[in-house]
C-alpha positions as CSV (number, residue, x, y, z in Angstrom):
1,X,48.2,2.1,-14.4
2,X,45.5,-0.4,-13.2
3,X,42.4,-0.2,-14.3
4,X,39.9,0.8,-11.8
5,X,38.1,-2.3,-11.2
6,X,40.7,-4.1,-10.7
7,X,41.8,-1.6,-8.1
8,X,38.6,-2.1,-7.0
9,X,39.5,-5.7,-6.7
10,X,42.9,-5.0,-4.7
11,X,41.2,-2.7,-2.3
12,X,38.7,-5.3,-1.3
13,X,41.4,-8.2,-0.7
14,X,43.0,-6.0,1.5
15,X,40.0,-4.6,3.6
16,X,39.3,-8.2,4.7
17,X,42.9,-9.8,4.8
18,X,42.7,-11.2,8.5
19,X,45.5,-8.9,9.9
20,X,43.2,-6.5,8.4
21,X,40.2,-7.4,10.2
22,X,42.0,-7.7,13.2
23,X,43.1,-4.3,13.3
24,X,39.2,-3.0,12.5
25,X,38.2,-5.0,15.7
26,X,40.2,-3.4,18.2
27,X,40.3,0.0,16.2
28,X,43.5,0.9,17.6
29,X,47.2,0.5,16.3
30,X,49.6,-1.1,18.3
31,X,53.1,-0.3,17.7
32,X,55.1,-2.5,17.1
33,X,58.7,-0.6,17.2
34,X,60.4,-0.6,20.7
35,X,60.4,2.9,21.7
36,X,63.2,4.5,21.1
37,X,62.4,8.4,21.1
38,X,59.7,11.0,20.9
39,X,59.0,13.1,18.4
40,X,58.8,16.9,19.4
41,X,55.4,17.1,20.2
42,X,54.9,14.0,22.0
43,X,57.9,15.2,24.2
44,X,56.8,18.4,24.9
45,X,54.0,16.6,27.3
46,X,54.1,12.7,27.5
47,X,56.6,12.4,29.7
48,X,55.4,14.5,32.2
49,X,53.1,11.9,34.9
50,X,51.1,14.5,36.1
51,X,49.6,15.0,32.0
52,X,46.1,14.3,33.6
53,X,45.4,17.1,36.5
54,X,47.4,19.8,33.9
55,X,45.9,18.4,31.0
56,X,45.8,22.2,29.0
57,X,49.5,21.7,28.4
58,X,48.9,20.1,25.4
59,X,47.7,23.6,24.0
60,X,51.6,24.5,24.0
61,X,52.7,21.6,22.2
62,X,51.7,22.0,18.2
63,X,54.0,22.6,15.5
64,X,53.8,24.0,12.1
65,X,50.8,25.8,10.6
66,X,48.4,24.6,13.5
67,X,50.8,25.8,16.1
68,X,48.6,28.6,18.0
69,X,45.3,26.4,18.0
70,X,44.7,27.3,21.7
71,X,41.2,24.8,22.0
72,X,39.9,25.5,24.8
73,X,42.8,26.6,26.9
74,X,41.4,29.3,28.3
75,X,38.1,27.6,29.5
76,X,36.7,25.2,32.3
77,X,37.2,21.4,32.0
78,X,33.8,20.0,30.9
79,X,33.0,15.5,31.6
80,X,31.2,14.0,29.3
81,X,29.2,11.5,31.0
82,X,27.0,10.8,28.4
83,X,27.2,8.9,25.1
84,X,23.8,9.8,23.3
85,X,22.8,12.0,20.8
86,X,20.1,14.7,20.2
87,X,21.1,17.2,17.4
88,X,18.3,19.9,18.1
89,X,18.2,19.8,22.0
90,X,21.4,18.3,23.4
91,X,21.6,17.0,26.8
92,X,24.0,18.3,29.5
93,X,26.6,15.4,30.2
94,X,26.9,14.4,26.2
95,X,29.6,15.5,23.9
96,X,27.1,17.5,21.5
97,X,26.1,19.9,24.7
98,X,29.6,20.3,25.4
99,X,30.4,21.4,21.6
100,X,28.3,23.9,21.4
101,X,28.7,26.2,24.2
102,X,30.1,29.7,23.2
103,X,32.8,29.5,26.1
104,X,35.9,28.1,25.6
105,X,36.0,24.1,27.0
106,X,38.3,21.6,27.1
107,X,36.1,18.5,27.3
108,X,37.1,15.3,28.6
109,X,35.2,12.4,29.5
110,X,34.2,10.1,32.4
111,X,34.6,6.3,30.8
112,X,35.5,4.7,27.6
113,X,32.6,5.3,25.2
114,X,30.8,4.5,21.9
115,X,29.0,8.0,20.7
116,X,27.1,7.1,17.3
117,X,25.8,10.9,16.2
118,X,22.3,11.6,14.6
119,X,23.3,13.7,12.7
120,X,26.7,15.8,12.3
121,X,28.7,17.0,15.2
122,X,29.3,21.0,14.8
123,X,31.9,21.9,16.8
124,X,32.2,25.7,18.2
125,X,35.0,28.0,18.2
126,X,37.2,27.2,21.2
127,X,37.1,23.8,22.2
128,X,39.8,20.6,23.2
129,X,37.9,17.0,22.6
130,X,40.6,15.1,24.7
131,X,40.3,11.2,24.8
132,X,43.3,10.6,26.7
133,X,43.0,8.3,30.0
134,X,40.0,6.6,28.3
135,X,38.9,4.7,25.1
136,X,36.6,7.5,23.0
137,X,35.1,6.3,19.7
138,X,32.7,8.3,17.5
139,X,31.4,5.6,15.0
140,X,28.7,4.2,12.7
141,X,27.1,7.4,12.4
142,X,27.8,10.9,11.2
143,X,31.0,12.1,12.1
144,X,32.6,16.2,13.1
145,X,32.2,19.3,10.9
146,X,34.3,21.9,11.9
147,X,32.5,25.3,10.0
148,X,33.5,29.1,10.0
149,X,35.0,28.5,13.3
150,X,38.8,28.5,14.8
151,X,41.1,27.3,17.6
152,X,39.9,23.5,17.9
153,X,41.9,20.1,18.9
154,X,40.7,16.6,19.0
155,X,42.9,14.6,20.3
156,X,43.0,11.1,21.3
157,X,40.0,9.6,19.9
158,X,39.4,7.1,17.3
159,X,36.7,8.2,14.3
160,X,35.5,5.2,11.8
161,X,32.5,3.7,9.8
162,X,31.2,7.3,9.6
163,X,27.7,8.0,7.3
164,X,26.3,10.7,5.5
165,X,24.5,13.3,7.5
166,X,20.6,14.2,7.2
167,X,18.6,17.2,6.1
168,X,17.2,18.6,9.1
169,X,17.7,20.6,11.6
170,X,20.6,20.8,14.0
171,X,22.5,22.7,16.5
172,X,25.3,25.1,15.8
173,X,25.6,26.9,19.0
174,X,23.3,27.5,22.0
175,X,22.0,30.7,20.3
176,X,20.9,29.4,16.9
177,X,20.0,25.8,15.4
178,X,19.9,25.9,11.8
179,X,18.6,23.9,8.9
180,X,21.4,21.2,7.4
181,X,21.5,19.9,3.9
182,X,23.4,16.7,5.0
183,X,27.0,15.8,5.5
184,X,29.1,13.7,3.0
185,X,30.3,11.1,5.7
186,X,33.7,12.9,5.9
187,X,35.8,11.9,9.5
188,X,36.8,15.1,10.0
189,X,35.1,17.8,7.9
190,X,37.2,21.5,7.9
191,X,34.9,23.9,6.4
192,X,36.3,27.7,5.9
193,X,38.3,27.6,9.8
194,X,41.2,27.9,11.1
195,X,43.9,27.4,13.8
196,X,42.6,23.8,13.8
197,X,45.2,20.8,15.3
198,X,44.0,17.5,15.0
199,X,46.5,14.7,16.4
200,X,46.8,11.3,18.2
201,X,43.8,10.0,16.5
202,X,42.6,6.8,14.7
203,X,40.6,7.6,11.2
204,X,39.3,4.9,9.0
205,X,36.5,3.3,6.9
206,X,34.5,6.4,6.3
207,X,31.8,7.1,3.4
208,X,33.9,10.1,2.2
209,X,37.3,11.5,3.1
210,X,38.8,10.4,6.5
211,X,39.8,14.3,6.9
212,X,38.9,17.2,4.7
213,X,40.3,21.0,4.6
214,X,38.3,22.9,2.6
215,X,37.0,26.4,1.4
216,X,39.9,28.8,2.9
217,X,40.8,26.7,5.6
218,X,44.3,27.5,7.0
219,X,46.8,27.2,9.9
220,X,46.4,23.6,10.3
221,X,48.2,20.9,11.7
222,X,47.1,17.1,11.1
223,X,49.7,15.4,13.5
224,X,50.4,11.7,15.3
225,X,47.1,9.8,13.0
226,X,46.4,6.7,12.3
227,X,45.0,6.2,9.3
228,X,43.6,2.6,7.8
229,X,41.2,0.5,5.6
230,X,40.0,3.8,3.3
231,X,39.8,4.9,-0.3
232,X,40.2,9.0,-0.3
233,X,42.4,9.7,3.0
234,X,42.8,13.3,2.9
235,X,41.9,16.1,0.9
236,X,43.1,19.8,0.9
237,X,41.3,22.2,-1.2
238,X,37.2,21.9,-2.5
239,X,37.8,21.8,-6.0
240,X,40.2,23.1,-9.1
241,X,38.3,26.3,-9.7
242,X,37.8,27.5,-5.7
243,X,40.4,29.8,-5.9
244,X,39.8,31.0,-1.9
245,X,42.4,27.9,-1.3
246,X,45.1,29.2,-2.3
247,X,45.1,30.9,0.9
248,X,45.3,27.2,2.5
249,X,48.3,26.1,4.7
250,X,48.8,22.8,6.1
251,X,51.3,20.7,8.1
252,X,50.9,16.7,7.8
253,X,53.5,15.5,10.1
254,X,54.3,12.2,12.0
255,X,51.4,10.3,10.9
256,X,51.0,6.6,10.2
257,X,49.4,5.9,6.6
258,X,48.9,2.3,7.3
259,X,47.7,-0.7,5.6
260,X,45.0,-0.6,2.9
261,X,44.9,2.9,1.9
262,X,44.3,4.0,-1.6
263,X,44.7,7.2,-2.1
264,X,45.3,11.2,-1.0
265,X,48.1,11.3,1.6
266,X,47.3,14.5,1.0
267,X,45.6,15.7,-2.4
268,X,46.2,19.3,-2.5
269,X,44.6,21.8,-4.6
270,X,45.9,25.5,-5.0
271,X,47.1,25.7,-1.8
272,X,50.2,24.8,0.4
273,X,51.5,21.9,2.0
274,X,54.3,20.8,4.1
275,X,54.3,17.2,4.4
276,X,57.1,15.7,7.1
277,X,58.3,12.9,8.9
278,X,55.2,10.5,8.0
279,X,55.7,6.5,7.3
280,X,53.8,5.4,4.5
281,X,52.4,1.7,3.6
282,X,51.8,0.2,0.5
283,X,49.2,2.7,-1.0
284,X,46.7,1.2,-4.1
285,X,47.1,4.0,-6.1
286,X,49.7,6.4,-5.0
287,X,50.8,8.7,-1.4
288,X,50.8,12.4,-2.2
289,X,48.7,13.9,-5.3
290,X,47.2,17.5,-6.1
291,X,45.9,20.0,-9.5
292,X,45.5,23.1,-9.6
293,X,49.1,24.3,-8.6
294,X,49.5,23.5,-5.4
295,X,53.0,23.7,-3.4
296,X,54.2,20.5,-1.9
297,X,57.3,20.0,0.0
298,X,57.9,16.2,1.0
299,X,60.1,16.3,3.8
300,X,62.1,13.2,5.9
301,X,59.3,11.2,4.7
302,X,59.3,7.0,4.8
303,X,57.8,5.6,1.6
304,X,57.0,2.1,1.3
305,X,56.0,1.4,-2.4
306,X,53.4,-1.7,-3.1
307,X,54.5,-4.8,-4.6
308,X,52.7,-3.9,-7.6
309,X,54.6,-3.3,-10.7
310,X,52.5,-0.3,-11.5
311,X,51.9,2.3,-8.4
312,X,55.5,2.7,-7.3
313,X,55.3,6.2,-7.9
314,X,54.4,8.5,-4.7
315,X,52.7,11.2,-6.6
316,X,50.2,12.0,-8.9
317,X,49.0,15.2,-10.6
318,X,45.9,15.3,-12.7
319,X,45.5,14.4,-16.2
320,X,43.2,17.2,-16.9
321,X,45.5,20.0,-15.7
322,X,48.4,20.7,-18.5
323,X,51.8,22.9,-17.6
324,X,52.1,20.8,-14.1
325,X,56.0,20.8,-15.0
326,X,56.1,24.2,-12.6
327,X,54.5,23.1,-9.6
328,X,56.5,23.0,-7.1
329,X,56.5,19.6,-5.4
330,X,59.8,19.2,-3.8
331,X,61.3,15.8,-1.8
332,X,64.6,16.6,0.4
333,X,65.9,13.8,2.9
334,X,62.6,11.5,2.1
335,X,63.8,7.5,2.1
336,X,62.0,4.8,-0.4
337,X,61.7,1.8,-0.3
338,X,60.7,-1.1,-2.3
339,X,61.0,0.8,-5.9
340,X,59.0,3.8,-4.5
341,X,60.0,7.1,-6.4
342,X,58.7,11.1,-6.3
343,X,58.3,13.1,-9.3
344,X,59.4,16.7,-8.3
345,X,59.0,19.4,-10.2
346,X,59.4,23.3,-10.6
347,X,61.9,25.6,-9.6
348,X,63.1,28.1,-6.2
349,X,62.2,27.4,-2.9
350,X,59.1,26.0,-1.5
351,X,60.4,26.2,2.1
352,X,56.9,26.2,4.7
353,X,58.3,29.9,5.6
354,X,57.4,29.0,9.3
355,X,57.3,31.4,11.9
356,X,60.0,30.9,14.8
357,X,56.9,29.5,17.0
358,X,55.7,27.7,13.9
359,X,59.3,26.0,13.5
360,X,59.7,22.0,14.2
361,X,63.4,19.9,13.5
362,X,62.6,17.5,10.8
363,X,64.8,14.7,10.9
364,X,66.2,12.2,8.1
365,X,63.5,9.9,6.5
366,X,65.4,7.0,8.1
367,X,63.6,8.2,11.4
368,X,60.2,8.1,10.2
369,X,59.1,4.8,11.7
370,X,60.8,5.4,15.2
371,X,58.6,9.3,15.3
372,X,55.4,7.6,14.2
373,X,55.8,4.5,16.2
374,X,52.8,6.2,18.3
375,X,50.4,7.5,16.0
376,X,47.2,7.2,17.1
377,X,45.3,7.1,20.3
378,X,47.8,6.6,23.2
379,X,47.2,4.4,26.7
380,X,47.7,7.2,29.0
381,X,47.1,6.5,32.9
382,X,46.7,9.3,35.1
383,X,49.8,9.7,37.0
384,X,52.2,8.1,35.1
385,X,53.9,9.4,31.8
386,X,51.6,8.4,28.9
């Protein structure tokens, strides 16, 4: 294995290679696959031109643990029409007043937009952050927390260059503003919800994780992402002794690990997850990790080893955690490429035990760069299929 420092080294060659840089400009990935076909979620609304005025039909279209995460289905469309930021007394028109209403909302905004947060966004139970139809970036600032609360989507929007949060005070809901200890700079913090489905996104260059699923998080389904130019990608479970994880269940399906991307495609701690249909680029250190037990089941996925001699392997288990010869990590249809190879270990099923609703066909690894040709925020224009 490489030392770290000279990982270290590789990492920052790669953030500033030019086709690099040019990707960080426009923040966006464009595919460069001819469409051939959809995946199941995307055709379950994208080819449907009226997407815009019946824009809640996106609720029916998750798959796997995240499936039921309603948003705000049930609730009145809310514009943002306003990219500032006050954390203690949000304006009407800006995405912060919007995310912290008790009433369900699916919020949607008026123009493309740059929102750079004060302080950490804390989104309520019940809401839809849809960016499609416009250009949505919340950047250079703190990012989203998602804590104790259920039935959210963000979709569509691209998240980078996020910061730690502050101490202070900030707003949770419009009935209480509380006193915050300061975020870690996470993309995407999930904090002890649920019923969460975050897809067609852009994540990169953030100070900690680009998504985190944390403290009993469960029924969640990270789906159609982007992901670029970042050490620790994703990580599922707080640490090796929070045993409230093992309760975790998550589905990381059709995204796009792209270029420059170290490490944790997921690391998963305790808990469970079902990993499918995603193309992977060249990791630094390796794809998929975990401790602590967890059950992984690497499914149809596309592996593209680096050129390295040394970090051809897609997984990694801890060095600090003996017996890992019964975890159950498990790779059925997945296709590598370049020397890339999985470790699997353990024995009887580790099958995602879906419900019928939850249940999604996973196709052949040989697919896995025609379903994740899209990942990422789409160009959608109101009344034409997106």
């Amino acid at each position: 294995m490489a030392s770290s420092s000279a990982i270290s080294l590789v990492l920052v060659s790669m953030l500033f290679s030019s086709s690099i840089s040019q990707l960080a400009a426009t923040n966006y990935y464009t595919p460069l696959v001819s469409k051939v076909n959809m995946n199941v979620i995307d055709s379950c609304w994208r080819s449907n031109s009226n997407w815009a005025q019946n824009r809640k039909a996106l609720a029916d279209c998750a798959v796997g643990y995240g499936n039921d995460a309603i948003g705000g289905k049930f609730g009145a469309i809310y514009v943002v029409t306003d990219p500032s930021d006050n954390p203690v007394y949000p304006k009407p028109g800006t995405l912060r007043y919007a995310v912290v209403q008790i009433k369900p909302l699916w919020i949607i905004f008026a123009r493309d937009m740059v929102i750079t947060l004060k302080n950490e966004l804390l989104v309520a139970s019940f809401k839809t952050i849809d960016g499609r139809g416009v250009k949505v970036e919340i950047a250079n600032g703190p990012c989203i927390t998602l804590q104790n609360v259920s039935h959210v989507i963000i979709h569509g929007i691209s998240i980078h260059d996020c910061k730690p949060g502050n101490n202070g005070m900030v707003v949770t809901n419009i009935y209480h503003t509380g006193y915050r200890r300061g975020s870690d700079g996470d993309g995407i913090e999930v904090f002890h919800s649920s019923h969460i489905w975050i897809d067609h996104c852009f994540l990169a260059r953030c100070s900690d994780g680009l998504i985190d699923v944390i403290h009993a998080s469960t029924a969640i389904t990270i789906s159609n992402n982007y992901f670029t130019q970042h050490d620790k990608v994703m990580l599922c479970g707080h640490n090796d002794q929070n045993i409230e994880d093992k309760v975790m269940k998550v589905t990381v399906v059709f995204n796009h690990f792209g270029p420059g991307l170290v490490q944790r495609m997921p690391r998963v701690r305790l808990g469970y997850a079902h990993v499918a249909n995603n193309r992977y680029d060249k990791w630094i250190m390796y794809g998929i990790g975990g401790s602590a037990n967890p059950t992984i089941f690497s499914e149809g996925n596309y592996f593209m080893a680096p050129d390295s001699a040394y970090n051809k392997q897609v997984t990694k288990r801890e060095q600090n955690n003996k017996g890992w010869s019964s975890w159950k990590w498990r790779s059925s249809r997945d296709v590598f490429m370049n020397g890339a190879y999985f470790v699997q270990s353990g024995y009887g099923s580790c099958a995602p035990g879906y419900t019928r609703a939850q249940a999604f066909p996973v196709s052949d690894g040989t697919r896995a760069l025609a379903l994740t040709q899209d990942a990422g925020p789409l160009t959608c224009t109101p009344n034409k299929p997106c």
